[in-house]
C-alpha positions as CSV (number, residue, x, y, z in Angstrom):
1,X,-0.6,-44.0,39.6
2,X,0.5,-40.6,40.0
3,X,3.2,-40.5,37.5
4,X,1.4,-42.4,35.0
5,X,-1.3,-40.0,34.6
6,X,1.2,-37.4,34.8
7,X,2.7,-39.0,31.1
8,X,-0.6,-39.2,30.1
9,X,-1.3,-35.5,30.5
10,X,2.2,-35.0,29.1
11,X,1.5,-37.1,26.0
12,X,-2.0,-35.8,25.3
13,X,-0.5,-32.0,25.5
14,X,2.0,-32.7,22.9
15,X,-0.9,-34.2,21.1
16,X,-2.7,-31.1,21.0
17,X,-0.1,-28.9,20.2
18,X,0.7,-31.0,17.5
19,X,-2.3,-31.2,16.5
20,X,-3.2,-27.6,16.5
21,X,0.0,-26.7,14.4
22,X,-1.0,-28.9,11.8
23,X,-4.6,-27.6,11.3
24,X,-3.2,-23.9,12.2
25,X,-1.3,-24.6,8.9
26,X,-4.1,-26.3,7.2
27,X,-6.2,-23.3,7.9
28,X,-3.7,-20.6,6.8
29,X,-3.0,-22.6,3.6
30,X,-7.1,-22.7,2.8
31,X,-7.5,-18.6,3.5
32,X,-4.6,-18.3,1.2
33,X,-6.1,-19.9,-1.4
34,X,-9.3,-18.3,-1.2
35,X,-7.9,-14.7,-1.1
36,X,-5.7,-15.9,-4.3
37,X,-8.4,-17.3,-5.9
38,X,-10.7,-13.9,-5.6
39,X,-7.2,-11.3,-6.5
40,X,-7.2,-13.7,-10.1
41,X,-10.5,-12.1,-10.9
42,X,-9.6,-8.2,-10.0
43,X,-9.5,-6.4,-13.0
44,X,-5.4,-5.9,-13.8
45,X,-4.3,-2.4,-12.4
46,X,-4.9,0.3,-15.2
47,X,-6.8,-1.8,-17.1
48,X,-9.2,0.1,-19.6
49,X,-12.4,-2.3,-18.0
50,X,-11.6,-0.9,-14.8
51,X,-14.4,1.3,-13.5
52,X,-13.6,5.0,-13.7
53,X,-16.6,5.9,-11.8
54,X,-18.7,4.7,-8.3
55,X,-22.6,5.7,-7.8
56,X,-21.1,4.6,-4.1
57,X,-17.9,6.8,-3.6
58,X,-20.3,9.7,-5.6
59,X,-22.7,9.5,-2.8
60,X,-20.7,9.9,0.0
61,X,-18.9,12.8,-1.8
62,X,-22.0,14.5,-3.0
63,X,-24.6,13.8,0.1
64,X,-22.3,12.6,3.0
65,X,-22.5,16.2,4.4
66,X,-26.0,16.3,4.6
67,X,-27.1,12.8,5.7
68,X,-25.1,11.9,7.9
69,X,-24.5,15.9,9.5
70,X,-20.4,14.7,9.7
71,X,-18.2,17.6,7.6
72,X,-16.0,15.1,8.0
73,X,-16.8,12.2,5.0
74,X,-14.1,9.7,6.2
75,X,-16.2,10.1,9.6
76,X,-19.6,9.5,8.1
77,X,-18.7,7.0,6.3
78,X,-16.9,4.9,8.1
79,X,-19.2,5.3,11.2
80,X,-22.4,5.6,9.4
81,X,-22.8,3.9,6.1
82,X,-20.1,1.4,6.6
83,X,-20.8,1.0,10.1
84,X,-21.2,-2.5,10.5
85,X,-17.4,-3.0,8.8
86,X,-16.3,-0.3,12.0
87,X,-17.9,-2.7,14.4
88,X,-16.1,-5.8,12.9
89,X,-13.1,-4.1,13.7
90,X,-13.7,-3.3,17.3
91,X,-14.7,-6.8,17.5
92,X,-11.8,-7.8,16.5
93,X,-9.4,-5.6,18.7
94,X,-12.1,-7.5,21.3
95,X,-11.0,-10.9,20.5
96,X,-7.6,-10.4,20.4
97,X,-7.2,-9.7,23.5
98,X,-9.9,-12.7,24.9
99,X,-7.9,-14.8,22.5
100,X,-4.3,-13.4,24.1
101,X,-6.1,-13.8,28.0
102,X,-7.1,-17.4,26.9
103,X,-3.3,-18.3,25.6
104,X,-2.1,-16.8,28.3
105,X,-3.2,-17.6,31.7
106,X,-3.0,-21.4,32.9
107,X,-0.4,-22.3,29.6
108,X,3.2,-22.7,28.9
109,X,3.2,-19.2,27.2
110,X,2.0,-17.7,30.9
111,X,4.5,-15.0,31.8
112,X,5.0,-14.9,35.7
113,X,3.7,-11.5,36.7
114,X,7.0,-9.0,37.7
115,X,7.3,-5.9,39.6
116,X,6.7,-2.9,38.5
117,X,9.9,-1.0,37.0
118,X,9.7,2.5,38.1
119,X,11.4,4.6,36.1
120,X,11.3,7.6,38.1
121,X,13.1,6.1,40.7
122,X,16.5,7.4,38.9
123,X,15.6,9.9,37.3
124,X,13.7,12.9,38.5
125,X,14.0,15.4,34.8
126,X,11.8,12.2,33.5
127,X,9.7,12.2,36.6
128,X,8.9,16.1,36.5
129,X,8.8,16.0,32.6
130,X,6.1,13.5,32.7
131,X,4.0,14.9,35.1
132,X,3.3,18.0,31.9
133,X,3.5,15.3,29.2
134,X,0.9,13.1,30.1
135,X,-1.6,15.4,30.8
136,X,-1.3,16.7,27.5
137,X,-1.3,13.7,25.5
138,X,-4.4,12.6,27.0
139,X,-6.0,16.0,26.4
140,X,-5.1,15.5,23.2
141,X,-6.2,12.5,22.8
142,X,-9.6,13.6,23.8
143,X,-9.6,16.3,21.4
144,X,-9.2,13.9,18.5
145,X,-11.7,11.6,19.9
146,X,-14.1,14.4,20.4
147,X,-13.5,16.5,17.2
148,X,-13.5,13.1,14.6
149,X,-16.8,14.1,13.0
150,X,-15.6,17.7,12.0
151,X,-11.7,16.9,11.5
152,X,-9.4,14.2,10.5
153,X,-9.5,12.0,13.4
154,X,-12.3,10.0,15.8
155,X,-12.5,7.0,17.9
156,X,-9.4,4.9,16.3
157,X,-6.5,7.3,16.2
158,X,-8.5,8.9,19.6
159,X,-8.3,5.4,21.4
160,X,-4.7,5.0,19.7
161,X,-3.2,8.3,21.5
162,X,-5.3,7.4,25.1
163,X,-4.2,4.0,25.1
164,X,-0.2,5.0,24.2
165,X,-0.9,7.7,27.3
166,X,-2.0,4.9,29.5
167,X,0.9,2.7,28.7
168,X,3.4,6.0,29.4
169,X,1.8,6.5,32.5
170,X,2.2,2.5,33.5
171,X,5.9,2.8,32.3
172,X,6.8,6.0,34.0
173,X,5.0,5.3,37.3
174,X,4.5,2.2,37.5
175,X,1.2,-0.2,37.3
176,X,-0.4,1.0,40.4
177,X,-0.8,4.4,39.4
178,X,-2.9,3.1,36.6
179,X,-5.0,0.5,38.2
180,X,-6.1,3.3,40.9
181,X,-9.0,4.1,38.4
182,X,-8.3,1.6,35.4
183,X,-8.9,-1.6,37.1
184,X,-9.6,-5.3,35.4
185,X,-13.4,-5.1,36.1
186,X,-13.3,-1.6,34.7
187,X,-11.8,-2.5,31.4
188,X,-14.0,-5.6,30.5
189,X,-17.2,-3.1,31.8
190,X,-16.6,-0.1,29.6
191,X,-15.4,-2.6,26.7
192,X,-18.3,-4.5,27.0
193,X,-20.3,-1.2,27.2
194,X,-19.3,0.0,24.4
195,X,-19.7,-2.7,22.0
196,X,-23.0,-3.2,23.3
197,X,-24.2,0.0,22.9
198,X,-22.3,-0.1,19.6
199,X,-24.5,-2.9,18.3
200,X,-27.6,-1.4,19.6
201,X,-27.8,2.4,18.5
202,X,-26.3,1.0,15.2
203,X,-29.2,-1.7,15.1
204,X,-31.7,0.8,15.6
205,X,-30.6,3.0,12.9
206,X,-30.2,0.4,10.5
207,X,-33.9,-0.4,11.5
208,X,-35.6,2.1,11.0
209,X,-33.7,2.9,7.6
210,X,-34.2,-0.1,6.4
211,X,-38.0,0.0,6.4
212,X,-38.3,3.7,6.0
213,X,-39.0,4.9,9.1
214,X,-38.7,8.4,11.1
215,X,-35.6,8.2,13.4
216,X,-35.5,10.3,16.3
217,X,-31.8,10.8,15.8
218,X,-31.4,14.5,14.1
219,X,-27.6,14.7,11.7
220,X,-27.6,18.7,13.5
221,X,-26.3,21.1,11.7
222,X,-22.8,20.3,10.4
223,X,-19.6,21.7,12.0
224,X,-21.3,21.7,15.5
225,X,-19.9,19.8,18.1
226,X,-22.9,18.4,18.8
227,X,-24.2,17.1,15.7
228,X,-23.9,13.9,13.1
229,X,-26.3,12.0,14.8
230,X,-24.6,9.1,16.1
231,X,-21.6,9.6,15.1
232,X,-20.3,11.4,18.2
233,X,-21.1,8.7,20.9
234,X,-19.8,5.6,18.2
235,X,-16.9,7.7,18.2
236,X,-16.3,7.5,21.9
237,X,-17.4,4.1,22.4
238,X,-14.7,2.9,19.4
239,X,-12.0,5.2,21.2
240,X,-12.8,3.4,24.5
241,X,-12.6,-0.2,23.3
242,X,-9.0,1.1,21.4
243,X,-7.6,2.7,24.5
244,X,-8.5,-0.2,26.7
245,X,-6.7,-3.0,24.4
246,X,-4.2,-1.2,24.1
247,X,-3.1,-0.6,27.7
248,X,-4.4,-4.3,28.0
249,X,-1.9,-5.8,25.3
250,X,0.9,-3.5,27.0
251,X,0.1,-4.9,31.0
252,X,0.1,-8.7,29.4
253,X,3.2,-8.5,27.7
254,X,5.2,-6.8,30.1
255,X,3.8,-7.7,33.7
256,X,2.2,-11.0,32.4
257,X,-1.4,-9.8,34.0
258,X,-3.9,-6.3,33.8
């Protein structure tokens, strides 16, 4: 009985897995054609129909600075009147790694969890060397974060140059260093957090613009570090969610669990 429903579970896994390869295809083969299908009716590159001038692009040049309180136009834009294509992105980064956790754990693909590699152990100009480094890519890192709305910079490349200290730190000495403030339960809470709070301070603006109304939340006076409304905060939350998949994506890969 016992090693029938053992083939069963056998036959109805290489069912599925030949089954989701063929509509895997199916759907890669549709997207295709739909993204071909919409390039055909781009205007060719250099054509004379092409439009040589945006009302949108215009705005942000000529009034970015003043409504949104960001000297920084890629900033405002991006985080204020394209906001809801910022938080499709972080929502994305999200999924990838619920989707990679899914795949993961309890599957074929599981990787069986490994000790740590300490690379210090050998080597104590690394160990020493690190101990300066890493401080100062994380400050950094928080400087970029912290400076997006007035310099080139903000919550993507921010979270980029946290989550590459995290993963330096993990590497050099070894998981547990890490997860002595970065736990699992942390990760999921600040990433959480910060899509939630995302989705509702961006809701709220959206709100009350939408119907006209007075928003509490002042733009400041540009080039202050505290100003461009809510740009600031979305800035940090995006740089938390980055940092955190990183390091996530790093600790499945290499030790098979966060």
């Amino acid at each position: 009985m016992i090693h029938k429903t053992n083939r069963l579970s056998a036959a109805y896994r290489k069912l599925f897995r030949k089954t989701y390869l063929a509509l895997s295809i199916v759907l890669c083969l549709v997207i295709s054609v739909i993204l071909l299908w919409t390039v055909s009716y781009l205007p060719p590159y250099g054509s004379t129909d092409t439009p040589t001038y945006n009302d949108v692009s215009g705005r942000y040049v000529n009034s970015g600075m003043t409504e949104t309180g960001a000297t920084n136009i890629v900033a405002g834009m991006i985080l204020d009147y394209r906001a809801f294509d910022t938080l499709g992105e972080s929502f994305v980064l999200f999924t990838a790694l619920c989707s990679c956790l899914i795949i993961m754990y309890g599957s074929e693909f599981a990787i069986p969890p490994r000790p740590d590699k300490y690379l210090t152990e050998k080597d104590n100009i690394l160990k020493y060397t690190m101990f300066v480094v890493i401080p100062m890519i994380m400050l950094f890192g928080i400087y970029i974060l912290l400076n997006g709305h007035l310099s080139p910079g903000g919550g993507f490349s921010g979270g980029a140059i946290l989550g590459a200290g995290l993963v330096l730190m993990s590497l050099t000495f070894g998981h547990d260093v890490v997860a002595k403030f970065l736990t699992p339960k942390r990760i999921r809470v600040i990433s959480c957090c910060a899509l939630g709070f995302y989705c509702l301070a961006k809701s709220y603006s959206f709100f009350t613009g939408a119907n006209h109304l007075h928003s509490i939340i002042s733009p400041g006076t540009p080039g202050n570090i505290i100003s461009a409304g809510l740009i600031l905060p979305l800035d940090i939350a995006v740089g938390c969610i980055v940092a955190c998949t990183m390091y996530s994506f790093y600790c499945l890969f290499e030790r098979g669990d966060i």
